[in-house]
C-alpha positions in Angstrom: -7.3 -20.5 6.2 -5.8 -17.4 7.1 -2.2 -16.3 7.3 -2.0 -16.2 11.3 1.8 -16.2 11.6 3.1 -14.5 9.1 7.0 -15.1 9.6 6.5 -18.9 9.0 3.6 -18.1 6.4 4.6 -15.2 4.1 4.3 -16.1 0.8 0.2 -17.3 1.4 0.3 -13.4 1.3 2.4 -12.2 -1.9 0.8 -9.8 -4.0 1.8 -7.2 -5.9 1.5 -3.6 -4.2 -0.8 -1.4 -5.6 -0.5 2.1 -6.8 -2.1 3.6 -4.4 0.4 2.0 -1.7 3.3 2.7 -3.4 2.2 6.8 -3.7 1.4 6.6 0.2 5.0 4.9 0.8 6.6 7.2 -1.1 4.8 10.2 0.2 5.6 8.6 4.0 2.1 8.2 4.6 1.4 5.8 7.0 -1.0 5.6 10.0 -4.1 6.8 7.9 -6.6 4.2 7.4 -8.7 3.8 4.0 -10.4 0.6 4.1 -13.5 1.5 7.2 -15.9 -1.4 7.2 -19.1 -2.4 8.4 -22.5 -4.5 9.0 -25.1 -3.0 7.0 -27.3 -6.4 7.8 -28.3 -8.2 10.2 -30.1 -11.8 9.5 -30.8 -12.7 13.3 -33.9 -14.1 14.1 -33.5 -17.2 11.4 -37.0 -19.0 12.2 -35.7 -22.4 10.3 -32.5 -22.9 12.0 -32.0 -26.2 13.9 -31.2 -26.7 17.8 -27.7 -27.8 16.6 -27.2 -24.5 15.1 -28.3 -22.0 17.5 -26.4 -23.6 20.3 -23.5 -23.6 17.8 -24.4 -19.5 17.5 -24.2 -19.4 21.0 -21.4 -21.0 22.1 -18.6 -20.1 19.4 -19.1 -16.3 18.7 -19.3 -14.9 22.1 -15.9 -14.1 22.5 -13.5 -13.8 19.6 -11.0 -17.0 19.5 -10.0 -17.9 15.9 -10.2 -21.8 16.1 -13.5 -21.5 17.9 -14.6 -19.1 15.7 -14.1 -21.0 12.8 -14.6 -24.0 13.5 -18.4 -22.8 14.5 -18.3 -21.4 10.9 -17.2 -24.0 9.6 -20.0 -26.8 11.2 -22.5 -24.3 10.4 -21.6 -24.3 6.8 -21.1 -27.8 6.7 -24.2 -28.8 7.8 -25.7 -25.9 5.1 -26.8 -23.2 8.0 -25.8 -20.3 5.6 -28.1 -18.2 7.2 -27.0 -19.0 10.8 -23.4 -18.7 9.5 -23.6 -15.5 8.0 -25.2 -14.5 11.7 -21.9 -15.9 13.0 -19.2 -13.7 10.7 -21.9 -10.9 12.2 -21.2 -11.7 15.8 -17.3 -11.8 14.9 -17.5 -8.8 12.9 -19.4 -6.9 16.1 -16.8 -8.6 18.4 -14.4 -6.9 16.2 -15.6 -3.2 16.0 -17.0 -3.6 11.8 -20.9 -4.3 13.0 -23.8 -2.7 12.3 -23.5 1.0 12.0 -20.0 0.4 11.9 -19.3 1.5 8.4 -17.0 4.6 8.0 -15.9 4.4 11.5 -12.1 3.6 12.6 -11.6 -0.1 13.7 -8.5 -2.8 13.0 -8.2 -4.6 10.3 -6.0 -7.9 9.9 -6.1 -11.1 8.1 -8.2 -12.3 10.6 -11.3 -9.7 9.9 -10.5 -9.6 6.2 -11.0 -13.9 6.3 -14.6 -13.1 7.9 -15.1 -10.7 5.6 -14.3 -13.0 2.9 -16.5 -15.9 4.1 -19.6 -13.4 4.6 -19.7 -12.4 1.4 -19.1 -15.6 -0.3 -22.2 -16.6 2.2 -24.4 -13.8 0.7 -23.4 -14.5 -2.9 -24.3 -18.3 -2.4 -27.4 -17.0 -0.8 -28.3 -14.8 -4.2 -28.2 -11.7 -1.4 -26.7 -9.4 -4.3 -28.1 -6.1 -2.8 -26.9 -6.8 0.5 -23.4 -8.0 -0.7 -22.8 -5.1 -2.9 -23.6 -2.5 -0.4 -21.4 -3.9 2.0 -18.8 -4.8 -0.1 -18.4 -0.8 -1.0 -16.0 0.0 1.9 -13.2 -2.3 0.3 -13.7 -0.1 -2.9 -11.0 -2.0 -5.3 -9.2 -3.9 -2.8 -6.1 -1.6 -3.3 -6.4 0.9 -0.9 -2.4 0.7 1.2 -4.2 -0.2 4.5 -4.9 -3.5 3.4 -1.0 -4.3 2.5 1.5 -5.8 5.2 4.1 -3.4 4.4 1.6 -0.7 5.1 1.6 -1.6 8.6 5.0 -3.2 9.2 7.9 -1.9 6.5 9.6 -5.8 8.0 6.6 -7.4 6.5 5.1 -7.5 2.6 2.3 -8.6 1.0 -2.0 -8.6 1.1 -3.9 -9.5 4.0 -6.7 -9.5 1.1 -7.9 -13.7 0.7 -8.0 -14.9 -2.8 -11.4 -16.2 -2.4 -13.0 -11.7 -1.2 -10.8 -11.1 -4.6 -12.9 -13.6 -6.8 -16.6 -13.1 -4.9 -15.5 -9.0 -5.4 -14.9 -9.2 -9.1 -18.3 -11.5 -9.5 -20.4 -9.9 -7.3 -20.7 -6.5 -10.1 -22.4 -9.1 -12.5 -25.5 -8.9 -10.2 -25.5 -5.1 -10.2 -27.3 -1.9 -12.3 -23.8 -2.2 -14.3 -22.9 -5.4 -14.8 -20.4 -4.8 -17.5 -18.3 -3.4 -14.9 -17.7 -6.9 -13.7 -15.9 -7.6 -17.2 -13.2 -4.6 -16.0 -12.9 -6.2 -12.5 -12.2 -9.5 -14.2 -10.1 -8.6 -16.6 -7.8 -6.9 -13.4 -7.7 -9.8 -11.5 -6.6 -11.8 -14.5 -3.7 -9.5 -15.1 -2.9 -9.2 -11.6 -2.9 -13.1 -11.2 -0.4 -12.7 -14.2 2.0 -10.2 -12.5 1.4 -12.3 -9.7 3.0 -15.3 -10.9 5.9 -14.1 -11.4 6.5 -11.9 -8.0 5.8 -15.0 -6.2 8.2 -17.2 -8.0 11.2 -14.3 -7.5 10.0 -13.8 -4.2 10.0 -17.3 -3.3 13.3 -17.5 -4.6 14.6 -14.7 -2.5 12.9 -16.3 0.4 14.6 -20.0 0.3 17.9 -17.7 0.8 17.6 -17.0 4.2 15.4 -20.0 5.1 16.5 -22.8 7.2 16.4 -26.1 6.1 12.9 -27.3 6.3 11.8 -24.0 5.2 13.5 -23.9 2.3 12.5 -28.0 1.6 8.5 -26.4 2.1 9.3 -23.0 0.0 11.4 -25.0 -2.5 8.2 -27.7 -3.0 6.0 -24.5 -3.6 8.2 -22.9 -5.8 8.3 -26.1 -8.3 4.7 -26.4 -8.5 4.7 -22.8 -9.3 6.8 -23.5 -12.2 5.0 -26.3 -13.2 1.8 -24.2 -13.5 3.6 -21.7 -15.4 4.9 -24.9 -18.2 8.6 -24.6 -17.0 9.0 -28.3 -16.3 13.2 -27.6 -16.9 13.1 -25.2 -13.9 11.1 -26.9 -11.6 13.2 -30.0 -12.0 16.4 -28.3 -11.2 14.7 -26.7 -8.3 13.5 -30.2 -6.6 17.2 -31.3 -7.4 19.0 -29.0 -5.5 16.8 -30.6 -2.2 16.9 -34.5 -3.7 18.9 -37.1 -2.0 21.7 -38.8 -4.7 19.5 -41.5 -6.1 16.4 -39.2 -5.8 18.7 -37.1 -8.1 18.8 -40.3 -10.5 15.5 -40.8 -10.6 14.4 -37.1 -11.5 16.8 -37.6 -14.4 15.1 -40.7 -15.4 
């Protein structure tokens, strides 16, 4: 699911800013673009694809509309069309300026693309298509380039339009290349990042249920207890569910 509306969404998108976008916010560097992706594949042409599938392919990737979009992803991989879904992130993609012969050329990216993105290559990695994913997963270099941040973009907004799931398939896909020892590094980033992360969600949650209204901050404080939970601060995520308890719910948390 991606972060569609981001004001009512934010922290789905909290992540720590990289180093290379803090140097182009410092340096005032905005507008450039980093990240250029594109279709180096095409897998059209699937000979053992059902009639439900290609009239799936041809009715919900001719235009791009995000619930028809993905919910014709999402009955093509349900029904375990991988191949005929990765056809449909390839539609999408061409829809969205980042098909084939794409690569290195200008085009928008948004959470929207980058959730394609993300889907395509965990498609490919189910599908054991290791050269394939690697060589297009090369534009997105280490996933830190500043046009992939919020605040990039917008200085009103913060965070990674980057999905969780492109972050795990990108530090697991190196396994399955020339170098897999590299994947070890890549891991070992993520887990540190992951780490950091924690806590820059839980103080930027906190900052967050300052200015949010009242079922906001009931949704953000929710999150922000399970956070501490995870993190074995059982003390702190009592207090917080407290603060938004009724009386005798109050009583009963004590209990």
């Amino acid at each position: 699911m991606w972060c569609r509306d981001w004001e009512s969404s934010s922290y789905l998108a909290l992540w720590p800013p990289s180093k290379r976008l803090k140097a182009a916010l410092t340096e005032r560097r905005r507008g450039i673009k980093y990240t250029l992706p594109g279709m180096k594949y095409e897998f059209n042409g699937i000979k053992e694809m059902s009639p439900e599938a290609s009239t799936i392919l041809k009715k919900s990737f001719e235009t791009i509309d995000e619930d028809m979009n993905w919910n014709g992803l999402k009955q093509l991989i349900d029904s375990r069309e991988h191949l005929a879904a990765v056809e449909g992130t390839g539609k999408i993609l061409t829809l969205l300026g980042q098909g084939m012969d794409k690569s290195g050329r200008s085009s928008t990216l948004n959470p929207f693309s980058l959730e394609i993105w993300s889907i395509r290559f965990q498609l490919l990695f189910g599908l054991k298509k290791f050269t394939e994913l690697l060589d297009e997963m090369t534009s997105f270099e280490e996933l830190d380039a500043p046009d992939l941040f919020f605040q990039y973009h917008d200085e009103l907004k913060e965070g990674s339009m980057i999905p969780f799931s492109l972050r795990m398939v990108h530090a697991e896909a190196l396994v399955h290349s020339p170098l897999p020892s590299q994947a070890m590094g890549r891991v070992e980033r993520l887990i540190s990042d992951v780490t950091t992360h924690s806590d820059f969600v839980v103080t930027s949650i906190e900052e967050l249920r300052s200015e949010a209204d009242e079922k906001e901050r009931q949704d953000l404080s929710f999150l922000l207890a399970r956070m501490y939970l995870i993190r074995s601060q059982e003390d702190e995520a009592l207090e917080v569910l407290k603060e938004i308890s009724s009386p005798d719910e109050q009583l009963t948390l004590q209990q």
